[in-house]
C-alpha positions in Angstrom: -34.9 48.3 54.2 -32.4 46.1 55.8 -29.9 49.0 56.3 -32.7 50.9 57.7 -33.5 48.0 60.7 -29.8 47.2 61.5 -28.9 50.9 62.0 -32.6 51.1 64.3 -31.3 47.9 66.2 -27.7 49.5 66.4 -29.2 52.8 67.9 -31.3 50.9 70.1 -28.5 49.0 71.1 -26.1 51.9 72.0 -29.2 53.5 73.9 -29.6 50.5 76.5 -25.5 50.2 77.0 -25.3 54.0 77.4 -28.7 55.3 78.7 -27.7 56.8 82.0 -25.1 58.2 80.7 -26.8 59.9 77.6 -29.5 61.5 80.2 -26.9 63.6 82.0 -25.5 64.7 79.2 -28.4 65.3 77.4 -30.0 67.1 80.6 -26.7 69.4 81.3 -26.6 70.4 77.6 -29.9 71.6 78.1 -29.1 73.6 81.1 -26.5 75.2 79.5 -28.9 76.7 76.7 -31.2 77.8 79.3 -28.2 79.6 81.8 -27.4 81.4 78.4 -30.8 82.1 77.8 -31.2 83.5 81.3 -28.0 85.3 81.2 -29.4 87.7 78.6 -33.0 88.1 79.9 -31.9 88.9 83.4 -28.5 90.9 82.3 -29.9 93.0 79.7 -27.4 96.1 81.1 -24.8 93.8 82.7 -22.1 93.6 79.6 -19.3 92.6 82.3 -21.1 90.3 84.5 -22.3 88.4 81.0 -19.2 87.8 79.6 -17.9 86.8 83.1 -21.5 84.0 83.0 -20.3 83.0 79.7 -16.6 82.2 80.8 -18.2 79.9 83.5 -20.8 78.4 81.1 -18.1 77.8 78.5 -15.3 76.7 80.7 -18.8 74.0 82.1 -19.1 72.7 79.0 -15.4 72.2 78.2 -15.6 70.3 81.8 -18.8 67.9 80.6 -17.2 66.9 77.2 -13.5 66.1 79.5 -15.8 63.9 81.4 -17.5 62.5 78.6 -13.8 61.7 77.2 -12.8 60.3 80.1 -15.8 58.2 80.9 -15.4 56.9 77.1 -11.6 57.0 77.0 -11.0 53.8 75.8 -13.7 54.7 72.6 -11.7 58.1 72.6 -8.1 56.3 72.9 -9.0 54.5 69.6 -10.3 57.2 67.7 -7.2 59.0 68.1 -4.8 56.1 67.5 -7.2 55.2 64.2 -6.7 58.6 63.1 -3.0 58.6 63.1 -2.6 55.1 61.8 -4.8 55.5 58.9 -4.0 55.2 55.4 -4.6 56.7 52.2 -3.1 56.1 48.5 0.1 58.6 47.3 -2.2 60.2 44.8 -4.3 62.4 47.8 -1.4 63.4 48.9 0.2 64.4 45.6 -2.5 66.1 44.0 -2.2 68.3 47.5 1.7 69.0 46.8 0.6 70.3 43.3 -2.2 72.6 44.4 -0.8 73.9 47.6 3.1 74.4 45.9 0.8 75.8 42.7 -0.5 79.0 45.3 2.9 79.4 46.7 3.7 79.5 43.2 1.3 81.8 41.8 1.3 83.9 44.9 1.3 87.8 44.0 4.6 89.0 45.3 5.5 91.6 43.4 4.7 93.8 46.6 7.1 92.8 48.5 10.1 94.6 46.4 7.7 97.4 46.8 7.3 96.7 50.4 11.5 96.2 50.9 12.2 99.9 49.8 9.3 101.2 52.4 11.2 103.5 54.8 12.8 102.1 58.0 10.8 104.1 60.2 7.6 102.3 59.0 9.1 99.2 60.8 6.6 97.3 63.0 8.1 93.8 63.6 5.9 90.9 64.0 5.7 89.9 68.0 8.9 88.3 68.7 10.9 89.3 65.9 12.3 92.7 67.1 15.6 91.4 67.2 16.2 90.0 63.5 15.6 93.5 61.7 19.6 93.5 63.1 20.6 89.9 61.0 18.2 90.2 58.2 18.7 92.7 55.5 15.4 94.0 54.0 15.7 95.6 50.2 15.0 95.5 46.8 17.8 93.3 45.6 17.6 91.0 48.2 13.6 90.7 47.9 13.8 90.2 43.9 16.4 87.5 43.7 14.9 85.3 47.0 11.3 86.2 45.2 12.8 84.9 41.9 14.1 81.8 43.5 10.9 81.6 45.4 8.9 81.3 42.0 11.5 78.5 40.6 11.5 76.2 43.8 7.7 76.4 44.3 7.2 75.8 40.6 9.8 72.7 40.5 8.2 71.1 44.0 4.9 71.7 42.4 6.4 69.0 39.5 8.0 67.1 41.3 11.4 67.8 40.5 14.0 67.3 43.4 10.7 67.3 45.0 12.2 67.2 48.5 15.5 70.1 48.2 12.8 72.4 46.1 10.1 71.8 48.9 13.0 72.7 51.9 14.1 75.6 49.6 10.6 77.1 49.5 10.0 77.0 53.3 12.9 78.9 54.0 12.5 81.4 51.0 8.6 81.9 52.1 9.8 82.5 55.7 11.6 85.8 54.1 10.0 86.6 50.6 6.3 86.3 52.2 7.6 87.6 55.8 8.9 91.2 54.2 5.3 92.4 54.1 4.5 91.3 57.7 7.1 94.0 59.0 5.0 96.6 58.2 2.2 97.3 60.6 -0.1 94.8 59.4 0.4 90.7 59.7 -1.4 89.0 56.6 -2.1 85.3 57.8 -1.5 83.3 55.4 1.1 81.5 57.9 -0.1 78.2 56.6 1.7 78.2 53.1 4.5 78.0 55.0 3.6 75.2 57.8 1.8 72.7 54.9 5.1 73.1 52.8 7.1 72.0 55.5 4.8 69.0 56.3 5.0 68.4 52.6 8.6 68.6 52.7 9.2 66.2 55.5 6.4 63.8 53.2 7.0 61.3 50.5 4.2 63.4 48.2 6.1 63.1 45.3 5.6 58.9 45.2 3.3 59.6 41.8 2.6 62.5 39.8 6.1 64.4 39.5 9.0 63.8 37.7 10.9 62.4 40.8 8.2 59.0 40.9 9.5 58.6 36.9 12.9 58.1 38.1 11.4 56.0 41.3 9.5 54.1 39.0 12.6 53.1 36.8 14.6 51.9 39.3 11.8 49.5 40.8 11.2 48.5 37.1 14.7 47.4 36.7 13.8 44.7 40.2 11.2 43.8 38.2 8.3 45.9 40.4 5.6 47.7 37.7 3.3 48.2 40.5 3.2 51.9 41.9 2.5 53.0 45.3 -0.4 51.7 46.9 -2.2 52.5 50.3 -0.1 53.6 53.2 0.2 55.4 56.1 3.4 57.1 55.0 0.7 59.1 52.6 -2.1 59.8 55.6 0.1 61.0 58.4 1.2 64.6 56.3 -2.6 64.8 55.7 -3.7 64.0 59.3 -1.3 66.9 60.2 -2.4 68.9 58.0 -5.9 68.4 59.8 -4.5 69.2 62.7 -3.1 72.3 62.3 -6.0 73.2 59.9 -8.4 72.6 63.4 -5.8 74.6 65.5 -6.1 78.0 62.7 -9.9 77.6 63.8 -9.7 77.2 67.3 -8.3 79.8 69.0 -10.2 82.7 67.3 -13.3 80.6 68.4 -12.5 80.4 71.8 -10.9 84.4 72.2 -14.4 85.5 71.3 -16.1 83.8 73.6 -13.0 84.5 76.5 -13.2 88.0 75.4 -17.0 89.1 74.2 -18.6 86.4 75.6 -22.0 85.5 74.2 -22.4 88.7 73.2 -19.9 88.6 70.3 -23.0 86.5 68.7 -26.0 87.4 70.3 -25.8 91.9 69.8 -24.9 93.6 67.1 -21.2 93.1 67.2 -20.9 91.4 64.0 -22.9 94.3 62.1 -20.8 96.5 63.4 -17.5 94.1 62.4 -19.0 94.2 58.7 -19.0 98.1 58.4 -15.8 98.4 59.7 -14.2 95.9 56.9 -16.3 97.7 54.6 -15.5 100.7 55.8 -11.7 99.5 55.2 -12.5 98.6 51.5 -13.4 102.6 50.6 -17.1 102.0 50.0 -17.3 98.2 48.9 -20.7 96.9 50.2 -21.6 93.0 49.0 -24.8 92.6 47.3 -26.8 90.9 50.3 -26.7 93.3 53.0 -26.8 91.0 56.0 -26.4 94.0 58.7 -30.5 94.5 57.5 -31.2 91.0 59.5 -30.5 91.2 62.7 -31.5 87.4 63.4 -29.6 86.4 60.7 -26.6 88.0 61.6 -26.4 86.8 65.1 -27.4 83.6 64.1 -24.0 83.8 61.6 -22.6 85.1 64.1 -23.1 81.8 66.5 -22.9 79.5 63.8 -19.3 80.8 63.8 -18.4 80.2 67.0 -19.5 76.9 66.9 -17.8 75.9 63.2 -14.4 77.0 64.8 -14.7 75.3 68.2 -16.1 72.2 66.9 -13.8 71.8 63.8 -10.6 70.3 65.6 -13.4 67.6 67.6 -14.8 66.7 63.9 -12.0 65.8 62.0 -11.4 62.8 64.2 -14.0 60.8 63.0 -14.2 59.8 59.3 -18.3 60.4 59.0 -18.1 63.8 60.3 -14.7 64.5 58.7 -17.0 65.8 56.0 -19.3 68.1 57.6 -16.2 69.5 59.0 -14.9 70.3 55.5 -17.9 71.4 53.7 -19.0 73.9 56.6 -15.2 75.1 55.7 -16.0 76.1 52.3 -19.5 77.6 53.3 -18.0 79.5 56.1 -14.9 81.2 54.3 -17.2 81.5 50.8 -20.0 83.6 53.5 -16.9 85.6 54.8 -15.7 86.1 51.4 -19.5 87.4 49.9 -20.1 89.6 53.2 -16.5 90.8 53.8 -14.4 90.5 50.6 -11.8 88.4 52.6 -10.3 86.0 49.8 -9.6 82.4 51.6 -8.9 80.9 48.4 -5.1 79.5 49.8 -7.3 77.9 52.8 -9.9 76.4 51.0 -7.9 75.0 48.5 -6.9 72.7 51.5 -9.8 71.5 52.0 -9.1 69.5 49.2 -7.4 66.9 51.3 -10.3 65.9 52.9 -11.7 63.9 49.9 -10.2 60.3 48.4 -9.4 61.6 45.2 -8.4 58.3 43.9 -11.8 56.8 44.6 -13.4 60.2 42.3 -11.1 59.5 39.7 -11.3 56.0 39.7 -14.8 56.0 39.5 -15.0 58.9 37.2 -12.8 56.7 34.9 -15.6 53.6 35.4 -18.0 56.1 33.8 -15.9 57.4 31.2 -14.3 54.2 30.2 -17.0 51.3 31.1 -15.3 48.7 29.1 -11.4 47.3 29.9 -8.9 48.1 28.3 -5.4 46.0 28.2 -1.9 46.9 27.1 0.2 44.0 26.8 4.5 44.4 26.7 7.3 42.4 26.7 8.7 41.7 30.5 11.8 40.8 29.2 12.5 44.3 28.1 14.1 46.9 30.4 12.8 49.7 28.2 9.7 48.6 27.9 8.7 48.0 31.6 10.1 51.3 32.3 7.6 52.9 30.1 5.1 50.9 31.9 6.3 51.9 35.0 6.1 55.7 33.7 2.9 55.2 32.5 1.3 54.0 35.7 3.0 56.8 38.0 0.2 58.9 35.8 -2.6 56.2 35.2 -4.9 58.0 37.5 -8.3 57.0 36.0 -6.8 53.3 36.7 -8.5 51.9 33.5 -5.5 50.4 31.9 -4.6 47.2 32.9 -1.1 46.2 32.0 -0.2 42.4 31.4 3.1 40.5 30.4 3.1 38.6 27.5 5.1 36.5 29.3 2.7 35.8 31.9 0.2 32.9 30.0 -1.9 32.4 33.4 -2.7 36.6 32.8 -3.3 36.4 29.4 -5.2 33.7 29.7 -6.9 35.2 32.6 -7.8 38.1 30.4 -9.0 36.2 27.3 -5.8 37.8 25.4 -4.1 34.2 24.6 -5.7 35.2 20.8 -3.3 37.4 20.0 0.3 36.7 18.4 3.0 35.6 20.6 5.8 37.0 17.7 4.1 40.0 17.4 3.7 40.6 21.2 7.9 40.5 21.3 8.3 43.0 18.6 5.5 45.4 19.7 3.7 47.1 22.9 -0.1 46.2 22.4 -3.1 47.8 23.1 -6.4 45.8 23.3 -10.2 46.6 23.8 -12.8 43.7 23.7 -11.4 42.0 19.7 -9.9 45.3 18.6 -5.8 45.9 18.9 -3.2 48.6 18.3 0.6 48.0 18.5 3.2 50.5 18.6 2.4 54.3 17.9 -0.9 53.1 17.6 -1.0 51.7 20.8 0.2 54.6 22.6 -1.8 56.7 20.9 -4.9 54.8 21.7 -4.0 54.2 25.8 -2.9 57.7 26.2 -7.1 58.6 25.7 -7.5 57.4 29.4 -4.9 59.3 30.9 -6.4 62.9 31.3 -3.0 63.9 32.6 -1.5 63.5 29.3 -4.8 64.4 27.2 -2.9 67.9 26.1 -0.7 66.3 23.9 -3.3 63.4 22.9 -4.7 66.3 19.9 -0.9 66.8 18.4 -0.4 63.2 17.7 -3.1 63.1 15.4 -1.9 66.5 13.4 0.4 65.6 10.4 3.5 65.0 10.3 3.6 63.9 13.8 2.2 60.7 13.4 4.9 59.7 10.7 8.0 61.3 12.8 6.3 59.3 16.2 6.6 55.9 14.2 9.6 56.5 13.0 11.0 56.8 16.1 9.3 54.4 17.6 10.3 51.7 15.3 14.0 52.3 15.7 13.9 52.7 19.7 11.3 49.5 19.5 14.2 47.6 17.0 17.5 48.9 18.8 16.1 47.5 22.6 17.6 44.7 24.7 16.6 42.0 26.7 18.9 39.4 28.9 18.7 36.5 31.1 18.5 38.3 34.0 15.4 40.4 33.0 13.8 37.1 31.8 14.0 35.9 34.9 13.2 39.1 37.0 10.2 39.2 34.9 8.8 36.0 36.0 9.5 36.6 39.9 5.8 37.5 41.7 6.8 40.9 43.6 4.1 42.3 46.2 3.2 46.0 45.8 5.7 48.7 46.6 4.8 49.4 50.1 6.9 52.8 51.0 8.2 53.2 55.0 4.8 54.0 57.1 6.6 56.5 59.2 9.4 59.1 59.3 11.0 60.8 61.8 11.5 64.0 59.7 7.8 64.5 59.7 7.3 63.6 62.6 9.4 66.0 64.6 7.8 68.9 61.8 4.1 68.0 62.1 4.4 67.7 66.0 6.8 71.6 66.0 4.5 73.0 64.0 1.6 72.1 66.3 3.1 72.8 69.7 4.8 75.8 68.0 1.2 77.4 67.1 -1.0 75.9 70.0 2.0 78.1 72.1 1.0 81.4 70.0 -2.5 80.4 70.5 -2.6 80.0 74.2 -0.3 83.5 74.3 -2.6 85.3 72.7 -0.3 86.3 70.0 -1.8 86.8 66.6 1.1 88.8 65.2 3.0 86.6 64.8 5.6 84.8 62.0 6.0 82.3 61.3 3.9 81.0 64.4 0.7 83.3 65.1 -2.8 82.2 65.5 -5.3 83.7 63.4 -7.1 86.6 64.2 -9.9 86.1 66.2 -11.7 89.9 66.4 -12.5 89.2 69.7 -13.3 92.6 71.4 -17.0 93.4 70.8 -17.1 95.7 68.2 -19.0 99.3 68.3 -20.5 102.2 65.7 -17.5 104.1 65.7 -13.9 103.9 64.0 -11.0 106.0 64.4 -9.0 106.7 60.8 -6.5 108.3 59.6 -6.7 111.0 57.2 -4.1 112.7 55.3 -4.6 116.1 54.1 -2.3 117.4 51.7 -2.2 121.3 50.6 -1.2 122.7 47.6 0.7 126.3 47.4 -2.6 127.5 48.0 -3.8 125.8 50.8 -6.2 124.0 48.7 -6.6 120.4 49.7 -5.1 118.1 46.9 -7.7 114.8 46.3 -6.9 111.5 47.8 -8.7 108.5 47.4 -7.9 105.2 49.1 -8.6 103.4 45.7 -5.9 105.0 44.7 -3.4 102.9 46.2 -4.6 99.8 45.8 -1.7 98.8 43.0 0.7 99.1 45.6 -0.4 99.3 48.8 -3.4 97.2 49.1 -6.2 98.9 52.0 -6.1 96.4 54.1 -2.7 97.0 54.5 -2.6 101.0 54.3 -5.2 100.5 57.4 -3.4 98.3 59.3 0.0 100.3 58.5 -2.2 103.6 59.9 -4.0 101.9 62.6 -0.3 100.7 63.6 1.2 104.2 63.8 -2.0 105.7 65.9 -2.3 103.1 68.5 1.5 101.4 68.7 3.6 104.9 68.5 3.2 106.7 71.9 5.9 108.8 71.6 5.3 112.2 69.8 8.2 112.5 67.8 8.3 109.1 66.6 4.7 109.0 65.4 5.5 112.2 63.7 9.0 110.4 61.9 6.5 107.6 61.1 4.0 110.0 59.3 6.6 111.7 57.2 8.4 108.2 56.6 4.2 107.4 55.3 4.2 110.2 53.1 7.4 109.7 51.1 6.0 106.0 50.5 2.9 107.4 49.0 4.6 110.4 47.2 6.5 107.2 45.8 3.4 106.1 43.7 1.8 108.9 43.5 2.9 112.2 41.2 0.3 114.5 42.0 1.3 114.4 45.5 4.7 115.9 44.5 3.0 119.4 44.1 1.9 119.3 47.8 3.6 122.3 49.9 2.2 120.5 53.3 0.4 117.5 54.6 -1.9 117.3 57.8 -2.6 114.1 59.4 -5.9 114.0 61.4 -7.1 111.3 64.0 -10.9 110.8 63.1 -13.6 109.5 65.0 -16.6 108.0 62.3 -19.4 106.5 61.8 -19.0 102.7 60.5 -22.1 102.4 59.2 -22.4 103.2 55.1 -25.1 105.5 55.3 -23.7 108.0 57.7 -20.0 107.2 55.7 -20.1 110.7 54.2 -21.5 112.8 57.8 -19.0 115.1 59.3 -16.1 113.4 61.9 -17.4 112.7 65.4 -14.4 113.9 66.1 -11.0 115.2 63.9 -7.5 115.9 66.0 -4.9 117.2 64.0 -1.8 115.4 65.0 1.2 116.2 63.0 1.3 119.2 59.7 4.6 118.2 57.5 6.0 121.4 55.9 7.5 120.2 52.3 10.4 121.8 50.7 9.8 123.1 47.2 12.7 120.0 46.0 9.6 117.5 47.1 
């Protein structure tokens, strides 16, 4: 009830300071539904005089939120300077470096030593990069070594081994091993594996969880620091970035369709018409909720759209509505993947990042583990506060707390003065409320609240392990060393490891990356690599579709069976279509497009044996229907462009 008043007094508040200003806001906001409104009552006919009204409309509102941010620039000042400068703990950005390097990772590449020994003709470089088919060789040996050391760099970044050389490596293997299939008439974006590697790279996200932060965490033990990374900036910034270039994917596809189809892209029945045609790409594939039935629904989708990409980049900058931003995310590339079978499972695993993941697992631990739980070593030891150290760089429940038996103001603080002094010397101990475990026992006992190690929690249970594990422990435990010096390092009260708050490294990356792609998004180019903004399917989008079909003849003139499923091992149909579409509306020249068909036809003859007894092939252009139900009328219209004569040796 209180909470309830002192939010009513703040609103009211914020209403008297700002009222004026919220009224002409307010009031031009609603003028700008109505223009659109009247745009399409009065313009039913008018397609190019509507798009032109929702230029002017858009480009109005773009001016009213400028001179809202100006009016409030010293609110909008802050926001931007809190969202840089805030701070986050090493383990959000860690988990992040596991999941993103564990896609790069377990990325399906094996098409792109397929892809390397695709004909030369079938060349269509990504915009820009014309000029390095001459310095970069393309084939099969090449492809399956840098794809081999592709898999081991990814896999030792995602550990967090040489976490920082493995991360480099992987940027500039992706950059060739995931480019090769971009040369080839259709650009896949996934663009960003490579950009949030790099930020990674330039990042200190292997601070806990990876083998690096063991070897960290030694050498601080050894100063006599236990404590692991806490909050920092140095853990934010890669993740604010991340954001940013995340907002900047969205942006530009949001505002093409509005620049180029105008209202209309939402409000007709352009987005229908963009479903049959990816369905039409997918041989047949139709999702099991037909939205092109609802005409409401899909214009209302298709709005909705519009507005999730545009808005994204404004939402991020405040923390409350951080989180719409990212759960719209998932419900907006989950819709596109249940309508369109477009998989955005590498983009939403980013999304990720927009959660405190130490806070979830620290209160997932509270739940678990309700009642503390102490382990108690000697601080004298250089052994043992290394394997506290260790232990704590994967203590991600945070529901172990870890006191020196040297320290008598913390065991006393903990009620743990009971136990024996002697016995804390000669043994690591494990306490919960009266009950203890020392040694094997011990570890055995702490490693339950560490989910990270919980694999290996059932083994040390399964005889003999238990008697080898003691064993060993008991003659490391006997054989270790203390000194003076650790004695008296032990003693020292060090604050937290605080890392550096800033770098220069990824600084200079995060900022390239996002002047590199707000360039390509400005330039319109969407073709792009590494730089390219995302496709936006901006042209309004009709009934009909122009194809290629391929036609090949047996000795008889009979028409051998092809089936676009057929290829789908190989060459997946989104990129056969984008390959074809490539060759039919990029290749002007007549004998070119005609090289190009042949050069398509030894590729599939590649894969496909029965092709092999074909004496010719014709190529039609095709004009279709998109829509399913009129998928098996005859051709609106069928061109034959090119008949290959085979010899009887193919």
């Amino acid at each position: 009830m209180i909470y309830d008043v002192s939010l009513k007094l703040k609103i009211e508040r914020f209403y008297k300071q700002h009222k004026t200003l919220l009224l002409i806001h307010s009031s031009l906001a609603i003028l700008w539904a109505i223009a659109i409104w009247l745009t399409y009552v009065l313009l039913p006919n008018e397609l190019k005089i509507r798009i032109l009204l929702s230029r002017a409309i858009f480009s109005g509102i773009c001016i009213q939120l400028l001179v809202l941010a100006v009016q409030k620039r010293d609110y909008a000042l802050k926001t931007i300077r809190e969202f840089f400068a805030g701070a986050t703990y090493p383990i959000n950005l860690a988990i992040f470096r596991i999941i993103h390097f564990e896609i790069i990772f377990s990325s399906d590449i094996s098409q792109v030593v397929w892809f390397s020994q695709l004909p030369k003709e079938l060349l269509f470089p990504p915009a820009g990069l014309e000029w390095l088919i001459n310095f970069i060789p393309i084939n099969a040996t090449i492809a399956q070594i840098a794809s081999l050391l592709l898999k081991i760099c990814s896999f030792t970044a995602m550990i967090g081994l040489f976490t920082r050389t493995s991360a480099w490596l992987t940027v500039i293997l992706c950059f060739y091993v995931l480019g090769i299939p971009q040369f080839y008439g259709k650009v896949d974006h996934y663009h960003h594996l490579l950009w949030f590697a790099a930020i990674l790279a330039a990042s200190r996200c292997a601070d806990v969880l990876s083998l690096d932060a063991i070897l960290m965490a030694w050498k601080r033990a050894d100063r006599g620091q236990l404590e692991p990374p806490g909050l920092s900036r140095a853990y934010a910034l890669p993740l604010r970035f991340i954001w940013l270039l995340l907002g900047i994917i969205y942006l530009f596809p949001g505002l093409y369709k509005l620049f180029v189809g105008g209202f209309d892209w939402a409000f007709s029945e352009n987005l229908k018409y963009r479903l049959y045609e990816k369905w039409l790409e997918l041989d047949g594939w139709t999702p099991a909720f037909r939205l092109d039935q609802y005409p409401v629904l899909y214009q209302l989708s298709a709005f909705g759209s519009i507005f999730f990409e545009l808005s994204f980049i404004i939402l991020i900058f405040f923390p409350r509505t951080r989180y719409v931003a990212s759960f719209s995310g998932i419900a907006f590339h989950s819709m596109i993947y249940q309508l369109m079978n477009i998989n955005f499972v590498s983009l939403m695993k980013v999304y990720v990042t927009f959660f405190d993941l130490n806070a979830i697992f620290h209160g997932i631990g509270h739940r678990l583990f309700p009642k503390d739980m102490y382990v108690v070593y000697d601080g004298n030891c250089q052994l043992c506060r290394r394997t506290i150290a260790t232990l704590r760089v994967f203590d991600i429940f945070g529901r172990l707390t870890f006191v020196n038996a040297l320290d008598n103001q913390a065991l006393s603080t903990h009620n743990l003065l009971w136990l024996d002094s002697q016995a804390l010397m000669a043994d690591m101990h494990t306490v919960l409320e009266t009950k203890s475990w020392k040694g094997f026992l011990a570890y055995r006992v702490l490693l339950q609240r560490m989910p990270i190690l919980w694999p290996i929690l059932p083994l040390l249970y399964v005889w003999p392990i238990p008697i080898i594990a003691k064993g060993i422990y008991r003659r490391v435990a006997d054989s270790r060393t203390c000194s003076l010096h650790q004695a008296e390092i032990s003693k020292i009260s060090r604050p937290n490891y605080q890392p550096r708050t800033s770098s220069a490294v990824l600084m200079v990356v995060g900022i390239s990356l996002c002047i590199g792609n707000l360039l390509t998004g400005f330039a319109g180019v969407y073709t792009g690599w590494p730089f390219s903004a995302y496709p936006p399917f901006a042209k309004l989008s009709g009934p009909q579709a122009v194809i290629l079909e391929i036609v090949p003849l047996s000795s008889t003139a009979i028409p051998i069976p092809f089936n676009l499923k057929d290829v789908k091992t190989e060459f997946a149909p989104h990129k056969f279509t984008g390959l074809t579409k490539s060759i039919l509306e990029k290749t002007h020249d007549p004998i070119k497009k005609q090289q190009k068909l042949s050069a398509l036809w030894q590729a599939l003859t590649r894969s496909y044996p029965d092709f092999q007894q074909a004496k010719s092939v014709q190529f039609y252009e095709n004009t279709i229907w998109k829509a399913p139900q009129k998928r098996l009328e005859k051709p609106i219209k069928r061109s034959l462009i090119f008949e290959l004569t085979l010899n009887s040796s193919e």
